[in-house]
N, C-alpha and C positions, 0 to 999 in steps of 0.2 A: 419554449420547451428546451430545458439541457438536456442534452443527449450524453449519455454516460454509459463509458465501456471500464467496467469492472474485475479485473482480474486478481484471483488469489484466492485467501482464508479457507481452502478446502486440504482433505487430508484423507486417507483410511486408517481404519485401525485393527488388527486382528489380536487373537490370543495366540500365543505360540503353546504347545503342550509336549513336555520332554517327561515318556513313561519309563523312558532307559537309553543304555547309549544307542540302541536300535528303534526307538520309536520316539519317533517325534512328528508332531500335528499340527496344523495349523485349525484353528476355529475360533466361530465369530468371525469373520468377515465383515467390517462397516463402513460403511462410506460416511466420512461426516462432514456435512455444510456450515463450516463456521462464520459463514459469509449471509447468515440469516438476522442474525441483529439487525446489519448495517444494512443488506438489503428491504428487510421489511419495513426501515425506518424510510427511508427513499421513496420506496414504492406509494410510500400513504402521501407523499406530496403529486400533484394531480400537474407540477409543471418542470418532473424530473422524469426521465425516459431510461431506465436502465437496462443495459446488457453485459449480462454475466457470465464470466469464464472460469472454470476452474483450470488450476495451472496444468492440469493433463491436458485438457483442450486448446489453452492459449499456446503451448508448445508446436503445434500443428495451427490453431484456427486464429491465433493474433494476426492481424493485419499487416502483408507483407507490406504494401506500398504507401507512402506518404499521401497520398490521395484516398486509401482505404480511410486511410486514420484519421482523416479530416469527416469522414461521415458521424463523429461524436465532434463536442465540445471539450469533454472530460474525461482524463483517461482516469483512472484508479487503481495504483499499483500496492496491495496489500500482501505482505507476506509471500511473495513470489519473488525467486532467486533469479538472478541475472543471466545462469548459463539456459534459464526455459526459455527466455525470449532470442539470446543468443545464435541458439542451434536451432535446429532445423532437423525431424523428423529424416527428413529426403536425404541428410546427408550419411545414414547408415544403410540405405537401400542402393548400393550402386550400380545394381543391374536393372533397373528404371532409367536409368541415364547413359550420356555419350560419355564423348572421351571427360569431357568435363563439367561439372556443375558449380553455381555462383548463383546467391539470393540474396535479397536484399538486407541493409543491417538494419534490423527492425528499432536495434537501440538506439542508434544515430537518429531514426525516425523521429522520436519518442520527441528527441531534444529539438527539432525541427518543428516538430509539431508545436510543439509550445512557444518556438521562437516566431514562427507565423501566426501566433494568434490563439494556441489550443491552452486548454489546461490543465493541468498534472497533478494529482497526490500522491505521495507517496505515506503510508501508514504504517505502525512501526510492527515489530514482531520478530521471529527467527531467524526468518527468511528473507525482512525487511532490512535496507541500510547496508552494514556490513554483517550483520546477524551473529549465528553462531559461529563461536570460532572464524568470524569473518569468511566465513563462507555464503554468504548471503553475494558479493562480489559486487554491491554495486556502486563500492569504492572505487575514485580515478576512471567514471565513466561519462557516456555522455549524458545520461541522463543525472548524476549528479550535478553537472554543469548547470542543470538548467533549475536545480531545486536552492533554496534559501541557506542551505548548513553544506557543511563539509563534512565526510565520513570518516570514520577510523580508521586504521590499518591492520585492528585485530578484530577480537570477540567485542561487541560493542553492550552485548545486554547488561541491564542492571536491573536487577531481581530485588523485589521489595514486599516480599511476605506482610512482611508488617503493614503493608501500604504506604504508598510515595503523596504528601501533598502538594497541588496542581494550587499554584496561583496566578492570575489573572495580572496580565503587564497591560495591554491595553486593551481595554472596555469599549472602544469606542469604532475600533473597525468594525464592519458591515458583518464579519463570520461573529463579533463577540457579543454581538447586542441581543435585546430580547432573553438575556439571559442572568438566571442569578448564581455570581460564578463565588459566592461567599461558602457555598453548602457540595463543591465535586466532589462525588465518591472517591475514596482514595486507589490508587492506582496500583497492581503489584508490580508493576516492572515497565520497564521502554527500553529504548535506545537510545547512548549516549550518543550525541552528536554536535558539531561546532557552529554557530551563528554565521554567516558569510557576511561579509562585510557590504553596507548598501540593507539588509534582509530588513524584516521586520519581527521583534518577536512580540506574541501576539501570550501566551502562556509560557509559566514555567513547570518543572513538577522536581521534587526531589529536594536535593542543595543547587536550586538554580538552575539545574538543564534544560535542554530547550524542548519543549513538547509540541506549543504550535506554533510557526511562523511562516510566512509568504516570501514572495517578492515578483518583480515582473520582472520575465525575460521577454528580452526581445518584442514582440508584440502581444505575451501570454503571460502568462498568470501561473504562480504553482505554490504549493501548502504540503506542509508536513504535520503530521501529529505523529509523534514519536513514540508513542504505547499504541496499543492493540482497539483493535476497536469491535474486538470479540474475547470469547474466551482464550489464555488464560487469564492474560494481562489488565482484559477489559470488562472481565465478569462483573465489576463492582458500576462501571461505567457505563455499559448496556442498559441498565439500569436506573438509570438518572430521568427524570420527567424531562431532563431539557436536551435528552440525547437523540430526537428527532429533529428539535430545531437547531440544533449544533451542526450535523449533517447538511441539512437539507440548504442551511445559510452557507457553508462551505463547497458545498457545489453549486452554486446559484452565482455566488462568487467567481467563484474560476470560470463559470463560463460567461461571466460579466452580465448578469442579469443582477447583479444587486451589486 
C-alpha cells in the first residue's frame, strides 16, 4: 500500500460587486477542490492510500517532524507556494509563547525525506516551481535539490491556449508503460523548467521542455510533471482514458512498488 500525503490544487472564489464608490459586496462565496481529478483518480486504485491537504490546512497540519513525514511514502506538492510550508501559523501569535519561539524547517524535511528513502512530486501550476511572477519561491531550495530540473529565477509559466504537444522520450520506464502516449490531450500551459544533469526525462511538451522527468536522490525517488494536473492547464488532460493509469504508475513508482 503507498501511502500518499497530498497537498495543494484547492482555492476560493467569490464575486466582488461595486454598486458606487460607497457600496461594495462581496457574494458567491466558493470553495473549489481542484484537487478532484487527481484525487478521484488514486483513490480508485485499491493499493494507493491518500491524504489530502489543502494549502490552508497544510500551513498549520503539514508535518512538522521528519518522523511525522515518514508516516507516508509520498509526498505530493501541487500548486502550493513555498512561504505555506515555510511559516508557521504560531509565528504571528506571540502571546502563546515565551521569550522565544523555533519550529522545525518543514522544507529541509521534505528534502531529507526523500534522501532517506521517501518520494516526492512536484506538479506544475501558479503556485508550482517558480510560478507566477516567480513567486511560487521554490527556486534555490531544498526541496529543489532533491527534484530532477532546476528552476528559474522569474515568472516560469508558458501559457498555450492553442495547446502545447506532449511527446513521449521514454516509453519504457515503469511510470510510461501501459500507455498509448501517440493520442495526449493537448496541454494549455506548464512550467518552464531545466533538466539536472544525471535526471531522466521521461516526456517533453511544447518546443522541447521538460514535462515529466525523475531521478533518485539519495535513497529516494522524485518526479515532476510540469503542467497542471487539473483545471486550468490540465482540463484537456483529466480527461484522457490513460489519466488514471498515469497517476496511479507514478505513485507506485516513487514509493518503489513498481
Amino acid at each position: 500500500m503507498a501511502r500518499v500525503l497530498y497537498v495543494g490544487d484547492s482555492g476560493t472564489m467569490a464575486l466582488t460587486y461595486v454598486g458606487s464608490p460607497f457600496w461594495i459586496e462581496q457574494k458567491n462565496y466558493d470553495v473549489r477542490n481542484f484537487a478532484l481529478p487527481l484525487l478521484s483518480a488514486l483513490e480508485k486504485d485499491p493499493e494507493i492510500k491518500v491524504t489530502y491537504m489543502p494549502t490552508w490546512e497544510a500551513y498549520a497540519r503539514f508535518p512538522k517532524s521528519l518522523e511525522e513525514l515518514k508516516e507516508y511514502d509520498v509526498v505530493v506538492l501541487s500548486d502550493v507556494e513555498y512561504e505555506a510550508l515555510i511559516y508557521y501559523p504560531e509565528f504571528y501569535t506571540p502571546s502563546k509563547y515565551g521569550e522565544h519561539i523555533t519550529l522545525p524547517n518543514r522544507v529541509k524535511n521534505i528534502r531529507e525525506f526523500v534522501r532517506e528513502g521517501g518520494g516526492l512530486a512536484m506538479l506544475g501550476g501558479w503556485q508550482s516551481f517558480a510560478g507566477k511572477y516567480g513567486h511560487a519561491l521554490w527556486q534555490n531550495t531544498p526541496v529543489e535539490e532533491a527534484l530532477p530540473v532546476k528552476m528559474l529565477d522569474r515568472d516560469d509559466r508558458v501559457e498555450t491556449p492553442e495547446g502545447a504537444r506532449v511527446k513521449a522520450v521514454d516509453e519504457e520506464h515503469p511510470i510510461m508503460r501501459n500507455i498509448d502516449w501517440s493520442a495526449v490531450p493537448p496541454l494549455l500551459g506548464y512550467n518552464k523548467v531545466l533538466l539536472k544533469e544525471g535526471a531522466r526525462l521521461l516526456a517533453t511538451v511544447g518546443e522541447g521542455d521538460v514535462l515529466i522527468a525523475v531521478q533518485e536522490f539519495g535513497k529516494g525517488r522524485s518526479f515532476v510533471f510540469t503542467s497542471d494536473p487539473a483545471p486550468h492547464w490540465g482540463i484537456n488532460f483529466m480527461k484522457w482514458k490513460y489519466y488514471e493509469i498515469f497517476w496511479s504508475q507514478a505513485i507506485k513508482w516513487l514509493a518503489k512498488e513498481l
